[in-house]
VMD Tcl script that builds the backbone (N, CA, C; Angstrom):
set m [mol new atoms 363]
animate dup $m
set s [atomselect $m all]
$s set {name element resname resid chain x y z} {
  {N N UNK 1 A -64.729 25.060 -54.362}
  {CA C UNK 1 A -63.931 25.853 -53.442}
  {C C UNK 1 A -64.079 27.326 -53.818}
  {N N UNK 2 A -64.235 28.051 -53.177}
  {CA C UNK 2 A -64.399 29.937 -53.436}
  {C C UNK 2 A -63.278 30.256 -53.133}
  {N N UNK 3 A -62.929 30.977 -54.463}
  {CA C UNK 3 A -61.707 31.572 -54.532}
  {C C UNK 3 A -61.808 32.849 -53.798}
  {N N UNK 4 A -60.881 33.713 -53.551}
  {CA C UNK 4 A -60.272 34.823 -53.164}
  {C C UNK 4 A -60.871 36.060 -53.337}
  {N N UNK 5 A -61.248 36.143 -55.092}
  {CA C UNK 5 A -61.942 37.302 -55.122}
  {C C UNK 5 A -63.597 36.843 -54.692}
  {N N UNK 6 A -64.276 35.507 -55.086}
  {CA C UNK 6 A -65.503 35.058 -55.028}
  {C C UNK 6 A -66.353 35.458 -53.553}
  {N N UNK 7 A -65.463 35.316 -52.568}
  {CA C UNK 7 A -65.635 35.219 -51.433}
  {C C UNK 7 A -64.857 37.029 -51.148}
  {N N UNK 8 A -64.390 37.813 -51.672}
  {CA C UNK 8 A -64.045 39.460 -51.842}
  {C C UNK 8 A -65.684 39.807 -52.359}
  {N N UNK 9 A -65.934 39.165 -53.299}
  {CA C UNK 9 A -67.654 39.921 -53.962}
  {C C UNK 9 A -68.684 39.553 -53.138}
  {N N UNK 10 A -68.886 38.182 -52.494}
  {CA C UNK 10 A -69.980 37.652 -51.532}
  {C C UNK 10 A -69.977 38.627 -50.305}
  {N N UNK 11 A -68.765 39.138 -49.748}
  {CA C UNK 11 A -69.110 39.988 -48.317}
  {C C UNK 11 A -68.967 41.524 -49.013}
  {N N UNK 12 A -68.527 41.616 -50.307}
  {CA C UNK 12 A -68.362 43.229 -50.650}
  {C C UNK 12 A -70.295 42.905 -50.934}
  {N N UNK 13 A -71.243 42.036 -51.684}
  {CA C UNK 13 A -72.095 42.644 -51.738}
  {C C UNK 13 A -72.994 42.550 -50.015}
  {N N UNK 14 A -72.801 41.396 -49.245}
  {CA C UNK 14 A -73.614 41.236 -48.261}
  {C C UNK 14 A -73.580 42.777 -47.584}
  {N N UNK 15 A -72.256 43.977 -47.723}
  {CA C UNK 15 A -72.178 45.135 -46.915}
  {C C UNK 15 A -72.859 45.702 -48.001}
  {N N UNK 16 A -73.516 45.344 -48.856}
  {CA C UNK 16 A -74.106 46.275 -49.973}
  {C C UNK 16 A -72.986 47.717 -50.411}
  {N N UNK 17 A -72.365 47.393 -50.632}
  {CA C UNK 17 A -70.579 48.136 -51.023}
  {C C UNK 17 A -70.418 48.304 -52.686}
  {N N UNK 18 A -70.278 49.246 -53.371}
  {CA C UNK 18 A -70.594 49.281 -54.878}
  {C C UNK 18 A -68.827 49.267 -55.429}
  {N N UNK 19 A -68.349 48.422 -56.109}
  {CA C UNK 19 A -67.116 47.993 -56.249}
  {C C UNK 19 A -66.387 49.387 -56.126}
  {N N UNK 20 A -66.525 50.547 -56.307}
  {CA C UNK 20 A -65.823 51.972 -56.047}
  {C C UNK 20 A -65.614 52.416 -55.022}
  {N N UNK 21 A -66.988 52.615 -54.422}
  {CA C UNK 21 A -66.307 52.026 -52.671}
  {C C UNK 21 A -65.728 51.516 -51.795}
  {N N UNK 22 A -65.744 50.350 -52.084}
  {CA C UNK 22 A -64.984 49.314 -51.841}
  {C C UNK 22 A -63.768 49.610 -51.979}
  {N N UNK 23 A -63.126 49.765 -52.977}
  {CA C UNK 23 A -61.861 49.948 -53.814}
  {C C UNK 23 A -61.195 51.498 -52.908}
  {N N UNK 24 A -62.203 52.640 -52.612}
  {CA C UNK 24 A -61.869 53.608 -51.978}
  {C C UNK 24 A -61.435 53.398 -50.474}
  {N N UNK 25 A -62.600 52.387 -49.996}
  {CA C UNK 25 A -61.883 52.523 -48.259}
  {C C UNK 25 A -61.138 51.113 -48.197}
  {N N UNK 26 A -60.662 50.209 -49.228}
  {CA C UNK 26 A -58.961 49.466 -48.891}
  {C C UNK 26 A -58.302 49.975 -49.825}
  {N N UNK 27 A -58.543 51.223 -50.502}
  {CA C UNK 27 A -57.033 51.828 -50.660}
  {C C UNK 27 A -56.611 50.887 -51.599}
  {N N UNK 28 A -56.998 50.406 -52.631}
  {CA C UNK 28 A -56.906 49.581 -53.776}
  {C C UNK 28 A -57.921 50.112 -55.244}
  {N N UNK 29 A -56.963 50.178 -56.208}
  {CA C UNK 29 A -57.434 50.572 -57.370}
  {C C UNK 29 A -58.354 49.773 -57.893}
  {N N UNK 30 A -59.944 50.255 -58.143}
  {CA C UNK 30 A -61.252 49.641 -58.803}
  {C C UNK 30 A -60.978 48.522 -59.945}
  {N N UNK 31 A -60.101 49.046 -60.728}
  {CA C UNK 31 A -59.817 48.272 -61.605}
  {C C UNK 31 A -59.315 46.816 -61.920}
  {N N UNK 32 A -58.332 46.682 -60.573}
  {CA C UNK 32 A -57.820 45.657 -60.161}
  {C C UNK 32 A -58.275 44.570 -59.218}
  {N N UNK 33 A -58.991 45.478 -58.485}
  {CA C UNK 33 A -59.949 45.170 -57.466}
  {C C UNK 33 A -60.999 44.561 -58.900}
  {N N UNK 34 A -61.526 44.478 -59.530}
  {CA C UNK 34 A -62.648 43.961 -60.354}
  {C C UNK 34 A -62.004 42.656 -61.125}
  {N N UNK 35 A -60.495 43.064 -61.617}
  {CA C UNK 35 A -59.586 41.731 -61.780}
  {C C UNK 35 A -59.737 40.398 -60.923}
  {N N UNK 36 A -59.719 40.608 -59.310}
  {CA C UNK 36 A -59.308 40.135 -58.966}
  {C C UNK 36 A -61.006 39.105 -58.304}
  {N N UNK 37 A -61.866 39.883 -58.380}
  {CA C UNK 37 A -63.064 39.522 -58.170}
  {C C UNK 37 A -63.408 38.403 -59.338}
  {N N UNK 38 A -62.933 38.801 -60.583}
  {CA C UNK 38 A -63.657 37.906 -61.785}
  {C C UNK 38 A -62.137 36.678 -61.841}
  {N N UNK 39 A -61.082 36.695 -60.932}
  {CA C UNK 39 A -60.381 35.750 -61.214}
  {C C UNK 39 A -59.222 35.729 -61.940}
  {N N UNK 40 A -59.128 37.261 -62.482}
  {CA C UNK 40 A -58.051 37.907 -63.605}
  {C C UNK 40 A -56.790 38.049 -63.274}
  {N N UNK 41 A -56.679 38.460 -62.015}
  {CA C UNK 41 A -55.721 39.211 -61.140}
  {C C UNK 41 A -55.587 38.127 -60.016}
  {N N UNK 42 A -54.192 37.896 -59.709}
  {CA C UNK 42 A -53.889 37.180 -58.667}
  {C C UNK 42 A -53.790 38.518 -57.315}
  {N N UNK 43 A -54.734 37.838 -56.141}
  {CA C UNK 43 A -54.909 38.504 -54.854}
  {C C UNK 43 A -53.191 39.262 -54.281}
  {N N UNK 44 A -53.881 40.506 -53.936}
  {CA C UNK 44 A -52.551 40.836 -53.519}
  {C C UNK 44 A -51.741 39.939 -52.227}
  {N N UNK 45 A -50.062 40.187 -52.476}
  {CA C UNK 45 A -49.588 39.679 -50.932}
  {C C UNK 45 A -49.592 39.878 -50.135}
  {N N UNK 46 A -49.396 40.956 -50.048}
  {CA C UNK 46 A -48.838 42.025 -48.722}
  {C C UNK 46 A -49.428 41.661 -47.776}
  {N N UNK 47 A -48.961 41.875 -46.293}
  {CA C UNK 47 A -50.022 41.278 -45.321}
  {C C UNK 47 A -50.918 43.076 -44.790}
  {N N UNK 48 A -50.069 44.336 -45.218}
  {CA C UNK 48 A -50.251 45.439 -45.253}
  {C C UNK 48 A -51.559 45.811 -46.208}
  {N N UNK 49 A -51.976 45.129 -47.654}
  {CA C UNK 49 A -53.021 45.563 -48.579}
  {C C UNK 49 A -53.954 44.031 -48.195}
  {N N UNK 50 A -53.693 43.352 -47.637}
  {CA C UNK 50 A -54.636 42.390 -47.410}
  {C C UNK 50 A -55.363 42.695 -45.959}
  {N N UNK 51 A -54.978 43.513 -44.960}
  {CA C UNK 51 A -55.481 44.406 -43.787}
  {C C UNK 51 A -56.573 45.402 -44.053}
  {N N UNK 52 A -55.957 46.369 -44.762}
  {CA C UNK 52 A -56.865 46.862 -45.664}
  {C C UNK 52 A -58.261 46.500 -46.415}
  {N N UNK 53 A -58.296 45.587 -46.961}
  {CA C UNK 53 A -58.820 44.590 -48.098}
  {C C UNK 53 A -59.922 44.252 -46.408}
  {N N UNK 54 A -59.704 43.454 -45.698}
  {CA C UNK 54 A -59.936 43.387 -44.592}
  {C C UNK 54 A -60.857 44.108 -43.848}
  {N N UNK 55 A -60.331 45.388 -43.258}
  {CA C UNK 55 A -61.312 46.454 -43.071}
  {C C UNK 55 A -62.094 46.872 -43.666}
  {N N UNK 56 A -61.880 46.965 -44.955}
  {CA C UNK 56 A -62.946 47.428 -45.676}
  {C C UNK 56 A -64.541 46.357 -45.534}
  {N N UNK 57 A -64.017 45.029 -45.852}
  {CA C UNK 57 A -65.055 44.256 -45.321}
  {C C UNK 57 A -65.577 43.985 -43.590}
  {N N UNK 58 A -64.736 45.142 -42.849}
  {CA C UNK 58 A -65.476 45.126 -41.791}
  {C C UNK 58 A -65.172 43.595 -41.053}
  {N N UNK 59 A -64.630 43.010 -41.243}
  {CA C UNK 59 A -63.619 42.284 -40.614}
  {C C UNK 59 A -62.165 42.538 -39.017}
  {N N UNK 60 A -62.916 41.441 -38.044}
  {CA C UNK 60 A -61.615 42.086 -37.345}
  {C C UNK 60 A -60.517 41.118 -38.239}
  {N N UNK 61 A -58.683 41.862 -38.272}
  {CA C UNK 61 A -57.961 41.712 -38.288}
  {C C UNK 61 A -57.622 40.181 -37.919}
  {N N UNK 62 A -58.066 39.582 -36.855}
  {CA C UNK 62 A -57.561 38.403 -36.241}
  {C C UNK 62 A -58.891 37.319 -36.224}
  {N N UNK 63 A -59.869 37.888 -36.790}
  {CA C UNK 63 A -61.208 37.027 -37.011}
  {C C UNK 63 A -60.797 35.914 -37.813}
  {N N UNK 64 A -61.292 34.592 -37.606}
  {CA C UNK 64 A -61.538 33.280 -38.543}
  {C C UNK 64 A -61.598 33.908 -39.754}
  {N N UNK 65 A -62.878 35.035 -40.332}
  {CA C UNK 65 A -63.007 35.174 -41.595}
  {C C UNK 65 A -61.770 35.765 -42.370}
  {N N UNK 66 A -61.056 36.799 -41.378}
  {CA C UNK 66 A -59.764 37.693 -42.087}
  {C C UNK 66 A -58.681 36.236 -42.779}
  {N N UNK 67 A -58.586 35.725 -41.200}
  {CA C UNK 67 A -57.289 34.644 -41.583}
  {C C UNK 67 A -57.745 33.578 -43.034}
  {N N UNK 68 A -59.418 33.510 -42.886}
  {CA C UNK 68 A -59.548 32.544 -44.253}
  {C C UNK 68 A -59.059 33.410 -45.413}
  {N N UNK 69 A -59.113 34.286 -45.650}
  {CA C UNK 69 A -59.232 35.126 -46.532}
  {C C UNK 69 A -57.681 35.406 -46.831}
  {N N UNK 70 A -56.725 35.686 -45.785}
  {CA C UNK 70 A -55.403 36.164 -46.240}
  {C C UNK 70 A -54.720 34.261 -46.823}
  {N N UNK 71 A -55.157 33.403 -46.108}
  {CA C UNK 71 A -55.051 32.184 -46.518}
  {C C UNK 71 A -55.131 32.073 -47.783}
  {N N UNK 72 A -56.278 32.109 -48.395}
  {CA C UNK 72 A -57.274 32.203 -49.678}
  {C C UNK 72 A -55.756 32.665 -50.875}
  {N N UNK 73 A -56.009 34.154 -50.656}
  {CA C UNK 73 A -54.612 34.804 -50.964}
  {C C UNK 73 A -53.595 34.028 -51.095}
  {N N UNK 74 A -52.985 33.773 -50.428}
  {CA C UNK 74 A -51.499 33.327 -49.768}
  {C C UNK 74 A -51.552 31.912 -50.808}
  {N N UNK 75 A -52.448 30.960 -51.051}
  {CA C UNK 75 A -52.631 29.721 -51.496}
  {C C UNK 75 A -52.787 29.804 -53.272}
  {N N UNK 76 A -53.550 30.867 -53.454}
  {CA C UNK 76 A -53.977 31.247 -55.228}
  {C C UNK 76 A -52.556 31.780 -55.266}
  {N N UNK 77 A -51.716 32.838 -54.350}
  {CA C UNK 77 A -50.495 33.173 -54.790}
  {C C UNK 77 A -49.276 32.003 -54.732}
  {N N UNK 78 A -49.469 30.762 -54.754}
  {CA C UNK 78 A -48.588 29.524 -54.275}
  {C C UNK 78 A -47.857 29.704 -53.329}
  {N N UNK 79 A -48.283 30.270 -52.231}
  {CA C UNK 79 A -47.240 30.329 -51.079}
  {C C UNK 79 A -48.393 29.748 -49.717}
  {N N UNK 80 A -47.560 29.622 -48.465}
  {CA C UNK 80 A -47.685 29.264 -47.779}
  {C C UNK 80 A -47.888 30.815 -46.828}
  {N N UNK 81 A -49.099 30.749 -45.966}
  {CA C UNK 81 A -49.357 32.121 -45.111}
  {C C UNK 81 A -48.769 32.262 -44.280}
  {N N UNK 82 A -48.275 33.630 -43.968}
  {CA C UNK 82 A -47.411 34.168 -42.599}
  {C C UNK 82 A -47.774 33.461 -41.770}
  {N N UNK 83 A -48.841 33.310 -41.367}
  {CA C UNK 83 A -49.514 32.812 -39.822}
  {C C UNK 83 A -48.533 30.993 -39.620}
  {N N UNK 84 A -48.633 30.378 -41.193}
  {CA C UNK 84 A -48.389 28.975 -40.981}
  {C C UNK 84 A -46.494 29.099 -40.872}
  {N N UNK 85 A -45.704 30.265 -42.020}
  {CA C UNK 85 A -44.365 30.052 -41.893}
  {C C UNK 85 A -43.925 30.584 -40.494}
  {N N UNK 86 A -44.774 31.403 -40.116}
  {CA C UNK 86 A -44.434 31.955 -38.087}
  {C C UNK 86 A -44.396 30.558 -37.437}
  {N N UNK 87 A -45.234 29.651 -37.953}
  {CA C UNK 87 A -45.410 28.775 -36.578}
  {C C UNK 87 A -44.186 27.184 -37.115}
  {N N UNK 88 A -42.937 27.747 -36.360}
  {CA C UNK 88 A -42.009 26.584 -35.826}
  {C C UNK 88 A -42.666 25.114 -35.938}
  {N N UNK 89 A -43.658 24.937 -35.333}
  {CA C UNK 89 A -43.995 22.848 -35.541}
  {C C UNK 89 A -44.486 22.530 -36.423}
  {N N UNK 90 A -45.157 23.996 -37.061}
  {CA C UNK 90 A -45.824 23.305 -38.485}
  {C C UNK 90 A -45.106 23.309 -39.294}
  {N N UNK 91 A -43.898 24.075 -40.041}
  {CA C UNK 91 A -43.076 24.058 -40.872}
  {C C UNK 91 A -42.078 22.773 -39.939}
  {N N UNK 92 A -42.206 22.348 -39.141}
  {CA C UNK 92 A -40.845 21.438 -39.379}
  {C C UNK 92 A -41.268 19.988 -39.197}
  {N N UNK 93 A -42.703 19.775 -39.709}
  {CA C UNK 93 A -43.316 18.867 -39.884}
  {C C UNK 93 A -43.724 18.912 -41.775}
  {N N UNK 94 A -44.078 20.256 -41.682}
  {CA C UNK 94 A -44.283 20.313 -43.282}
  {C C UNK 94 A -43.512 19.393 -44.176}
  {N N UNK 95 A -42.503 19.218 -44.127}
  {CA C UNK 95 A -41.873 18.658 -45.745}
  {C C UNK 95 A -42.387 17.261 -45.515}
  {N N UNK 96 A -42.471 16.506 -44.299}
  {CA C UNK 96 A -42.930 15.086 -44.152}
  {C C UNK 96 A -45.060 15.105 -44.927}
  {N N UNK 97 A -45.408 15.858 -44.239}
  {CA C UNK 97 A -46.676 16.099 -44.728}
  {C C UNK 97 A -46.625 16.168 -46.536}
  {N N UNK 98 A -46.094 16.946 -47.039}
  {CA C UNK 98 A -45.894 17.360 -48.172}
  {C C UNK 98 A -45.475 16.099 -48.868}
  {N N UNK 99 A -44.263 15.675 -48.515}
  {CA C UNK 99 A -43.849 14.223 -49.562}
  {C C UNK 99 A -44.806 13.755 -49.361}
  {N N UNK 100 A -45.761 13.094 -48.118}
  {CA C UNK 100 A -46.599 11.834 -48.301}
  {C C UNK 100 A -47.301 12.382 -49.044}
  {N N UNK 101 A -47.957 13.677 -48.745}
  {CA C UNK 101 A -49.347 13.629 -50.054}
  {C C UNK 101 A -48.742 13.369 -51.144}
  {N N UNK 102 A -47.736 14.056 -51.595}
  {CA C UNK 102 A -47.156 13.842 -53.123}
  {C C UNK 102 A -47.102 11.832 -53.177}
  {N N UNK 103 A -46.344 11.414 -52.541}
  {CA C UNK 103 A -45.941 10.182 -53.074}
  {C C UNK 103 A -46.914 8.854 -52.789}
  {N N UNK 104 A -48.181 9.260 -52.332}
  {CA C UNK 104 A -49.238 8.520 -52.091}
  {C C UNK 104 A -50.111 8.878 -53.432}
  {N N UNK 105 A -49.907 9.933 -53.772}
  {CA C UNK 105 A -50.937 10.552 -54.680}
  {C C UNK 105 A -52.540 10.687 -54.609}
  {N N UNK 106 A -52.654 11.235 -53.202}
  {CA C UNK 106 A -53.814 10.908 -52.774}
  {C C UNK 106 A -55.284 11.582 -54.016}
  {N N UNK 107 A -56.330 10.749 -53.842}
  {CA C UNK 107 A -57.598 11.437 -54.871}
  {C C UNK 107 A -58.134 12.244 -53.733}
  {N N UNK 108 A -58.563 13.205 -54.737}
  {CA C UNK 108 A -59.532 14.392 -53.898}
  {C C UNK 108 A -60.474 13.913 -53.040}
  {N N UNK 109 A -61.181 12.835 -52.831}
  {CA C UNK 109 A -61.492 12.442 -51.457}
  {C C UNK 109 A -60.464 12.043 -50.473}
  {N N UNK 110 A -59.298 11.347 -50.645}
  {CA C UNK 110 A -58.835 11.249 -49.710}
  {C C UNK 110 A -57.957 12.648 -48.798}
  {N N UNK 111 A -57.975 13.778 -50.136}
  {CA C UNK 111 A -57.340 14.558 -49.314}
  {C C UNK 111 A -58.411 15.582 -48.578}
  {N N UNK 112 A -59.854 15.553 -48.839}
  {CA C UNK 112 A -60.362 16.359 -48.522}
  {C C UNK 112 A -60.850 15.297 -46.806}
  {N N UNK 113 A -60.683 14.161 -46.947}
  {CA C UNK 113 A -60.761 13.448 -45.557}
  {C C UNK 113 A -59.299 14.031 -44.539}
  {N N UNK 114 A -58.212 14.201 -45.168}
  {CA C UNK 114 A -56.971 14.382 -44.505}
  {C C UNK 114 A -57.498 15.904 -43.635}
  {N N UNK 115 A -57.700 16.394 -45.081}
  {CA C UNK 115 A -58.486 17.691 -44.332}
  {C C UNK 115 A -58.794 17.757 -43.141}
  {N N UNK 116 A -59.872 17.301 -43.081}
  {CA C UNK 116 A -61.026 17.415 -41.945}
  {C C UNK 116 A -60.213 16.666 -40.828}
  {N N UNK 117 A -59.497 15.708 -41.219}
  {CA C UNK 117 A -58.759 15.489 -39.861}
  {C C UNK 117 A -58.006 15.894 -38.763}
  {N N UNK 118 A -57.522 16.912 -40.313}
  {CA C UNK 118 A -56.302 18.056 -39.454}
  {C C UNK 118 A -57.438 18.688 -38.623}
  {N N UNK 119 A -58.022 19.414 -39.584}
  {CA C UNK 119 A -58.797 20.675 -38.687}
  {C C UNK 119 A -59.329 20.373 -37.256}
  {N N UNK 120 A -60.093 18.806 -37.199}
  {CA C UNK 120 A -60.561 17.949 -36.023}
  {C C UNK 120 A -59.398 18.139 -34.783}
  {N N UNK 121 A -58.046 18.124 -35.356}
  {CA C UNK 121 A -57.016 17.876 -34.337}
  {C C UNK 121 A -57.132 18.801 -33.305}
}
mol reanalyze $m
mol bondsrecalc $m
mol representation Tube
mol addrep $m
């Protein structure tokens, strides 16, 4: 699975972007920004520095790739993403989803099948 920053270094180098750059046009300190690339630093929250973070990779805002990415975030930070706590049917289905995986104890194939099911839906 590609983490947060892994997938921050794969499109910072595909724009050929030198981590200072980078760090200059999202308005995020180099230093941390390099944390967070090698796995050091947990991804910021904000949905405000993850926009940012965003543009800089030349990303629209509402693109598949942005939302994987603030996801990405949102999941290494143990939370659940704006996009999913906004949406009413999925949180009030969530806790049923949640116990079964827990109390089935599903193995990583079966949850990576659950996966693909959802997404299929």
């Amino acid at each position: 699975m590609d983490t947060f920053g892994s997938m921050l270094r794969e499109r910072r180098k595909v724009l050929r972007l030198g981590l200072r750059e980078f760090a200059l046009r999202a308005e995020v300190d180099a230093g941390n920004l390099s944390k967070i690339e090698r796995g050091k630093l947990n991804p910021p929250q904000t949905r405000d520095a993850l926009d940012r973070i965003c543009f800089a990779l030349e990303y629209d805002p509402a693109s598949q790739e942005a939302e994987l990415l603030r996801d990405r975030a949102a999941a290494e930070n143990g939370r659940l993403s704006e996009e999913i706590l906004a949406d009413e049917e999925i949180m009030s289905r969530m806790p049923v989803l949640l116990r079964t995986v827990h109390n089935k104890q599903l193995s990583a194939e079966q949850l990576d099948r659950l996966i693909e099911m959802i997404k299929g839906s």
